[in-house]
PABANU-295427 format. One record per residue: residue in three letters; chain; x, y, z of N, C-alpha, C in turn. Coordinates in pm, whole numbers. Last residue first. Layout:
ALA	A	X	Y	Z	X	Y	Z	X	Y	Z .
...
// end
This chain:
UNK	A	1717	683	-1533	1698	547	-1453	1821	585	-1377 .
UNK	A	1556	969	-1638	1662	897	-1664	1643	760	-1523 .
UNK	A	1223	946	-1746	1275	1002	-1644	1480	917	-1669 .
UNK	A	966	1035	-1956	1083	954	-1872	1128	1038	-1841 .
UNK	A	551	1129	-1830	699	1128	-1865	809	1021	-1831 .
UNK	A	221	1136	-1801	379	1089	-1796	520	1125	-1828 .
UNK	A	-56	1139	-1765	29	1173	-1909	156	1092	-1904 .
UNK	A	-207	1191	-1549	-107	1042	-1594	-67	1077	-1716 .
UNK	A	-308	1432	-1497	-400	1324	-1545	-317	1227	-1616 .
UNK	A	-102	1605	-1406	-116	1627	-1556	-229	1499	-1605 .
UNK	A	-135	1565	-1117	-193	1715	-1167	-164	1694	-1287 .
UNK	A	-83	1276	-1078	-233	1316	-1132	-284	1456	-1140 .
UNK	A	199	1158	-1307	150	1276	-1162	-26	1294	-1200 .
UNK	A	447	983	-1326	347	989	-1355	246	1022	-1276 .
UNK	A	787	875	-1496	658	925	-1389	574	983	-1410 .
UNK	A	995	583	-1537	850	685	-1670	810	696	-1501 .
UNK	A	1297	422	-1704	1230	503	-1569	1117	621	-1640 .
UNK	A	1465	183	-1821	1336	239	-1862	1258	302	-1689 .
UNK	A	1751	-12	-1932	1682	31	-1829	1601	159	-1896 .
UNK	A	1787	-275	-2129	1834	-142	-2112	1700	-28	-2010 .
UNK	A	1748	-546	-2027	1847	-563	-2104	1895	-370	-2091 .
UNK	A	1526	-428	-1746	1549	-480	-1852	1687	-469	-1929 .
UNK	A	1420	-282	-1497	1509	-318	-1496	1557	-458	-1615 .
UNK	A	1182	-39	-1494	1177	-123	-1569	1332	-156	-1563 .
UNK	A	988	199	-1247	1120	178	-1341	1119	29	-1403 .
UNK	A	801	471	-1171	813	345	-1195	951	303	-1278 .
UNK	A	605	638	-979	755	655	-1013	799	462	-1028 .
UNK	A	313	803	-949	356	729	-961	520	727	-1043 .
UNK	A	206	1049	-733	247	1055	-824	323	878	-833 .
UNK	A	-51	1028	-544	-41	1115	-631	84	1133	-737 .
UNK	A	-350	775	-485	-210	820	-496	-166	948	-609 .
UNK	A	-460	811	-193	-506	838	-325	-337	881	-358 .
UNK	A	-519	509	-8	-455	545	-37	-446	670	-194 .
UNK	A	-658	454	288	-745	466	171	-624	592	68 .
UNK	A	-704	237	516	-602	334	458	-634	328	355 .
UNK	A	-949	123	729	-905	86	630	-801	246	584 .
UNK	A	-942	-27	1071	-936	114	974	-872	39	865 .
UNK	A	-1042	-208	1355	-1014	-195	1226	-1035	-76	1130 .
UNK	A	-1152	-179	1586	-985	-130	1598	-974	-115	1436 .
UNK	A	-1384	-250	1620	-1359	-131	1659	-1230	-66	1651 .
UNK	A	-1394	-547	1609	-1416	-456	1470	-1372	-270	1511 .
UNK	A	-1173	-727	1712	-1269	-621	1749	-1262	-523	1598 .
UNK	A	-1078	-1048	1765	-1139	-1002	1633	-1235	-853	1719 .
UNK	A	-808	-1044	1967	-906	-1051	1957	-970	-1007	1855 .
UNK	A	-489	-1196	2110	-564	-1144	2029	-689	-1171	2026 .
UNK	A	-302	-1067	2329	-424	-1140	2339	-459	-1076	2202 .
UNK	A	66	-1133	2525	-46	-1044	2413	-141	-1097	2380 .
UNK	A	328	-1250	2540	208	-1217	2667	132	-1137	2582 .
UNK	A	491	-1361	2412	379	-1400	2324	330	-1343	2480 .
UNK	A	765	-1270	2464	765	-1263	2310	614	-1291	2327 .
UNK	A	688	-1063	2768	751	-1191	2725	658	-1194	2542 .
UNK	A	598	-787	2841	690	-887	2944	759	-1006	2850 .
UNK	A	630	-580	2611	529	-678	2658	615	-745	2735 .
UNK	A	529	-186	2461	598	-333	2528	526	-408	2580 .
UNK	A	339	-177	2191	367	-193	2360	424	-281	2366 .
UNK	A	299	-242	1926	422	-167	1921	419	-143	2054 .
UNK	A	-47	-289	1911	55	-272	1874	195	-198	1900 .
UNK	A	-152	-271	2271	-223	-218	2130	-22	-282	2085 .
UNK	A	-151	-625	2461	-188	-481	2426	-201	-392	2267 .
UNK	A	-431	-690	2202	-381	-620	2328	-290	-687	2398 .
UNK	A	-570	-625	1910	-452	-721	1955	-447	-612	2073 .
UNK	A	-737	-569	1699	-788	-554	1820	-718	-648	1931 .
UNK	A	-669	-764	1452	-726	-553	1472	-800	-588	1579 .
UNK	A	-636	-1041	1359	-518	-845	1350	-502	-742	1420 .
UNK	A	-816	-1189	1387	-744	-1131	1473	-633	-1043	1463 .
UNK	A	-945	-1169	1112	-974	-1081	1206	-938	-1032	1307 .
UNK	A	-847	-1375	1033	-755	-1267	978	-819	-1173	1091 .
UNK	A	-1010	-1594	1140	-869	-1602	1149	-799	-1498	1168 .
UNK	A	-1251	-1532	1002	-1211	-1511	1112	-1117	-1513	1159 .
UNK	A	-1176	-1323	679	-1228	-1437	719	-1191	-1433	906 .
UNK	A	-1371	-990	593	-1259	-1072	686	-1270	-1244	722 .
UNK	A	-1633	-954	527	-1588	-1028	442	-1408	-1036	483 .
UNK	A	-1697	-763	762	-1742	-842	780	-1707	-982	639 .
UNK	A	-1527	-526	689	-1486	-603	834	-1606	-744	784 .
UNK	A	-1633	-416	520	-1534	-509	452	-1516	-607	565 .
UNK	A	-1908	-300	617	-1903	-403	511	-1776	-487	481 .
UNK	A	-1782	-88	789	-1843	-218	859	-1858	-351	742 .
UNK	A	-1659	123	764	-1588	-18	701	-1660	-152	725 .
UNK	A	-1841	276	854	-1825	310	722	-1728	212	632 .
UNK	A	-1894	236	1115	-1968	212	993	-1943	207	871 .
UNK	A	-1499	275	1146	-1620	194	1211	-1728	219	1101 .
UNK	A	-1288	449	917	-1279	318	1041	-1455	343	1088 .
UNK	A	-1043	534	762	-1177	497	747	-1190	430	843 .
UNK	A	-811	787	657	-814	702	742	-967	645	727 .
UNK	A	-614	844	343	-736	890	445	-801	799	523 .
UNK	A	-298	1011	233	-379	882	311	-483	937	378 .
UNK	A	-190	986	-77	-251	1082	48	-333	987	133 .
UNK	A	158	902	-201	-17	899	-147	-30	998	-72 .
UNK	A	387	744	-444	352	864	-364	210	885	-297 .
UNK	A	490	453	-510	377	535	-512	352	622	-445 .
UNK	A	681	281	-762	679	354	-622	564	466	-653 .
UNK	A	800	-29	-865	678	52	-840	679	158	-720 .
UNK	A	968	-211	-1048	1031	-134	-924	882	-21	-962 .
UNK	A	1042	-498	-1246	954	-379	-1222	960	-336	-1094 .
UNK	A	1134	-764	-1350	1205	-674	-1351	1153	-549	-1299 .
UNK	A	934	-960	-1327	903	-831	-1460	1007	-741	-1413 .
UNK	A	996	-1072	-1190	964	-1189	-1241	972	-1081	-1399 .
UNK	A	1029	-896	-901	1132	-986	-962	1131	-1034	-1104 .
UNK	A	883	-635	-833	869	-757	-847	965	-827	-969 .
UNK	A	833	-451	-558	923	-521	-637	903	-622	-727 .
UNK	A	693	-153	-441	660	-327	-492	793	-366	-620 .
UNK	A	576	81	-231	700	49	-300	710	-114	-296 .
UNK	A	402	331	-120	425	219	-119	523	174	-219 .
UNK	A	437	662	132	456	572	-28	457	393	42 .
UNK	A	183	870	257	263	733	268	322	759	148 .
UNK	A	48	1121	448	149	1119	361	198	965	367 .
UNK	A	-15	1308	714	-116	1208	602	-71	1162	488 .
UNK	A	122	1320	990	139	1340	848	75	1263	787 .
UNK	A	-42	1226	1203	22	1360	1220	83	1428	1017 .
UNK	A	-184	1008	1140	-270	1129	1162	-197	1283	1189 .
UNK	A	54	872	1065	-71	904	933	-146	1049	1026 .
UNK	A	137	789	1286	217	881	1209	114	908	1101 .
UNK	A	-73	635	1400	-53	763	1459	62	866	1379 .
UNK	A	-92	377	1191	-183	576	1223	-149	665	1297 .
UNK	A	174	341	1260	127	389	1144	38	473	1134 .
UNK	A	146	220	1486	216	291	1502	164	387	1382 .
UNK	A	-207	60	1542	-89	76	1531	-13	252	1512 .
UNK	A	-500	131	1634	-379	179	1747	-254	121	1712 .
UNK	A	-643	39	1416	-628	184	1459	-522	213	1570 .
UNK	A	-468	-177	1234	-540	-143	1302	-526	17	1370 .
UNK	A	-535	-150	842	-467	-128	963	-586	-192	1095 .
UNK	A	-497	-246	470	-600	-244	607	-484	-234	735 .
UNK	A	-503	-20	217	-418	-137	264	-519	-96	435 .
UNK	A	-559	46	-168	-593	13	-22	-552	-60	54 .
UNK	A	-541	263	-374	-472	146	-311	-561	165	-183 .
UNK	A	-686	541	-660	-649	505	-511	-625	334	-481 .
UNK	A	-765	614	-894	-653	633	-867	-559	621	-690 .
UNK	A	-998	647	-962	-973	699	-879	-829	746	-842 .
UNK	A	-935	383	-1197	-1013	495	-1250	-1002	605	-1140 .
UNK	A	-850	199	-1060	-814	253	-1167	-871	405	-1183 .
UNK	A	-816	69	-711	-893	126	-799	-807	234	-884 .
UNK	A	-757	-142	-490	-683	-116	-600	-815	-40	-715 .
UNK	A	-714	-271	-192	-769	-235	-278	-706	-200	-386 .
UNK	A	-510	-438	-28	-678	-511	5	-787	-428	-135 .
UNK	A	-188	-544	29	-278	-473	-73	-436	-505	-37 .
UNK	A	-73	-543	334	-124	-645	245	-189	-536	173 .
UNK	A	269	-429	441	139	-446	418	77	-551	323 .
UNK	A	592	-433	589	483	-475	488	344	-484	541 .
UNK	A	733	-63	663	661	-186	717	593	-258	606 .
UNK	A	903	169	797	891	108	655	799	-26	719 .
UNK	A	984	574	860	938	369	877	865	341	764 .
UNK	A	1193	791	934	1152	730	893	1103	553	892 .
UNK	A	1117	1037	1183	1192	922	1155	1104	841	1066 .
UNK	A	977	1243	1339	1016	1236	1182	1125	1142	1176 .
UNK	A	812	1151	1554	928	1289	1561	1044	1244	1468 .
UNK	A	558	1058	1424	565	1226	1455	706	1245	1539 .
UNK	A	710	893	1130	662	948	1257	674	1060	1299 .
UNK	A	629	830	795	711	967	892	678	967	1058 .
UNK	A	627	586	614	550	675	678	704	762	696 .
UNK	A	555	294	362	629	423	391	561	510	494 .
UNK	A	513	-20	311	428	83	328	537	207	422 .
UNK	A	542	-257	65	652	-231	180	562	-12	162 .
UNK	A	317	-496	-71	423	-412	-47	468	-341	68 .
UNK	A	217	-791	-88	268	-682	26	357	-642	-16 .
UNK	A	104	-807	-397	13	-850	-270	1	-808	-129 .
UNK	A	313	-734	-552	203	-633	-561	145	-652	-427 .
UNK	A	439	-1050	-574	487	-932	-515	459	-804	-479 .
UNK	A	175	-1326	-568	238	-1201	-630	268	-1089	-540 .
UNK	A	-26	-1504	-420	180	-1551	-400	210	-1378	-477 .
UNK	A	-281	-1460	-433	-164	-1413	-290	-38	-1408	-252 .
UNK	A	-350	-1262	-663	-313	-1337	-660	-229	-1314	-523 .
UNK	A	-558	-1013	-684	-609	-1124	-670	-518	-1268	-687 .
UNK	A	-417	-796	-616	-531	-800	-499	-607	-978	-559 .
UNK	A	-175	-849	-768	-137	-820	-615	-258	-847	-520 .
UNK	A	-294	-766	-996	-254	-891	-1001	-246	-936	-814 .
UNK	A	-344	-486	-955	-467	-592	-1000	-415	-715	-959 .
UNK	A	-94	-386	-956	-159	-362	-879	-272	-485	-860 .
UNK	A	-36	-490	-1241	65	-550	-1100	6	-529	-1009 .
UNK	A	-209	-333	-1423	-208	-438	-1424	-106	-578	-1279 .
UNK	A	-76	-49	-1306	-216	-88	-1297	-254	-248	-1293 .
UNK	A	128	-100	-1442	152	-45	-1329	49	-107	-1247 .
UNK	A	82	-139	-1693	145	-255	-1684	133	-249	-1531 .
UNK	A	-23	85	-1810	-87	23	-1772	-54	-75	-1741 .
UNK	A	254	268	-1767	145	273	-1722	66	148	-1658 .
UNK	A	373	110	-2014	412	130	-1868	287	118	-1791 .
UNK	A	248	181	-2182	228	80	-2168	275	33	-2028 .
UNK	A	243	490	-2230	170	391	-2224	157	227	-2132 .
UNK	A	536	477	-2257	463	542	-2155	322	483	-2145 .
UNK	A	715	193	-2421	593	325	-2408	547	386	-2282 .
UNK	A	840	-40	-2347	878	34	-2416	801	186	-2486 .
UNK	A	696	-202	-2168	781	-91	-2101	882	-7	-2171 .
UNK	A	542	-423	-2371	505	-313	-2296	543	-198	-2229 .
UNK	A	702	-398	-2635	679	-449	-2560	647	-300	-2456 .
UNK	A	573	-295	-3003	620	-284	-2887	621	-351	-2784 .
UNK	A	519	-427	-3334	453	-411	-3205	560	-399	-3096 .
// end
């Protein structure tokens, strides 16, 4: 019997399985990964997020914003993220190529409302995210459901590596339906 990052296979589903782990354990490295953009005058940014979805079968992540951070406004000019998860414990380096599709008011109204209250103050912080501010805490937070967007990540090629006794790099594109391939490390 094989260990898992000794197959394309198993890779794979090991990928899937970190994802999973990330939306239901809060200490695991899957939980925030580090969310990729382009601003619109193409500089690159990097920021942690919190994982909030994770679907197999679609092949889409989900990570929650508010609408007047920086991020959407580089999302709405380029619809394009990667996310990128480390995790120490499996040696495992996850990188995810996406298409991002923005979701915001009725149509998130169900998750906004399984926000505990606390967290709610995220999305609807004034001023908006990334304004300047006279002093480190002159800013008001407020739970407004009207700011909250969910990022609805479909990802399109996964690039994974395995930092073991002998290193293991496998990618994995949804124009061949995850087949896969290695890749040298």
């Amino acid at each position: 019997m094989s260990n898992w990052f000794e197959t394309l296979e198993g890779l794979h589903i090991q990928v899937w399985d970190t994802l999973i782990q990330g939306l239901v354990d809060a200490g695991h490295p899957a939980r925030r990964p580090t969310f990729a953009t382009v601003s619109p005058d193409n500089w690159p940014e990097a920021r942690t997020v919190v994982l909030r979805g994770s679907d197999t079968e679609a092949g889409i992540v989900s990570v929650y914003s508010d609408l007047h951070s920086d991020k959407i406004r580089s999302l709405k000019k380029n619809p394009r993220a990667a996310l990128h998860i480390w995790d120490p414990a499996q040696a495992l380096q996850i990188r995810l190529k996406t298409e991002v599709t923005i979701a915001s008011g009725p149509a998130v109204r169900p998750l906004w409302e399984n926000i505990p209250a606390q967290s709610r103050q995220s999305y609807g912080v004034s001023p908006a995210p990334g304004r300047p501010i006279p002093d480190a805490l002159d800013y008001i937070k407020n739970a407004y459901p009207d700011t909250f967007a969910v990022l609805h990540c479909r990802i399109i090629t996964i690039d994974v590596v395995h930092l073991g006794d002998d290193h293991r790099r496998a990618s994995y594109s949804r124009s061949d339906d995850w087949a896969g391939k290695w890749l040298s490390p």
